[in-house]
C-alpha atoms as one frame of an Amber mdcrd trajectory, in Angstrom:
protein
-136.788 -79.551 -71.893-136.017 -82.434 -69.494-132.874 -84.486 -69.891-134.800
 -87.851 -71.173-136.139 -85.399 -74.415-133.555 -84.004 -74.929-131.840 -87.029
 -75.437-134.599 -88.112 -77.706-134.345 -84.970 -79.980-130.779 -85.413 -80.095
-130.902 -89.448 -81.354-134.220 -88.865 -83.779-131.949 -86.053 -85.645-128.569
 -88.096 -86.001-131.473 -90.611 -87.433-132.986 -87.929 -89.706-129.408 -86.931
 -90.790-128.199 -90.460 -91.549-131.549 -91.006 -93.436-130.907 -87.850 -95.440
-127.682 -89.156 -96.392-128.524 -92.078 -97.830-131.135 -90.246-100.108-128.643
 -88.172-101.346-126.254 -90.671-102.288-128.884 -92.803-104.550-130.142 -89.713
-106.338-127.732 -86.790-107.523-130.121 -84.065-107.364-131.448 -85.099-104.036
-129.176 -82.113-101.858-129.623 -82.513 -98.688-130.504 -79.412 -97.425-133.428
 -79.549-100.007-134.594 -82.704 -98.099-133.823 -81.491 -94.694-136.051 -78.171
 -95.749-138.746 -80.526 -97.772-139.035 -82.751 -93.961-140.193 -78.736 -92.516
-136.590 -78.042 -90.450-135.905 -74.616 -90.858-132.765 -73.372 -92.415-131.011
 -72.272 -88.915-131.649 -75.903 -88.310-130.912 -77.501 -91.419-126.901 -75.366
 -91.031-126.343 -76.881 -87.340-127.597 -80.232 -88.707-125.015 -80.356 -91.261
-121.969 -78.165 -90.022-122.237 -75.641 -93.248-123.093 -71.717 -93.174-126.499
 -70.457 -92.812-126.267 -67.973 -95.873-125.216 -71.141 -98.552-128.256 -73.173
 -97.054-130.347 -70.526 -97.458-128.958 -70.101-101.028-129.016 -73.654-101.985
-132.563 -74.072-100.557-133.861 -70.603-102.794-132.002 -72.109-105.595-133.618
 -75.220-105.606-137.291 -73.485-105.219-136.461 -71.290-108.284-135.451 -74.505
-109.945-139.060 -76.441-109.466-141.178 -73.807-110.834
């Protein structure tokens, strides 16, 4: 990956993350790690994105499937 992408990749996901954020904060149940997952980043991903451990992602995102059926 050149240096002018990467830069891109690293802007559109501080974008992605901000616009996460404010999702969550207007409706309770909207975790974001359930959006992050909903968007199609995968859960290695979704833990970098937002600084937490892989395993609780993982839980919260399998929780939250479990939770829609």
């Amino acid at each position: 990956m050149d240096k002018n992408t990467s830069e891109l990749v690293k802007y559109t996901k501080a974008l992605l993350l901000l616009e996460v954020y404010q999702l969550s904060k207007t409706d309770d149940s909207a975790k974001p790690e359930i959006l992050l997952a909903r968007a199609g980043l995968s859960v290695k991903e979704i833990a970098e994105l937002l600084g937490k451990n892989l395993a609780a992602v993982a839980k919260t995102i399998q929780r939250a499937g479990k939770g829609s059926k």
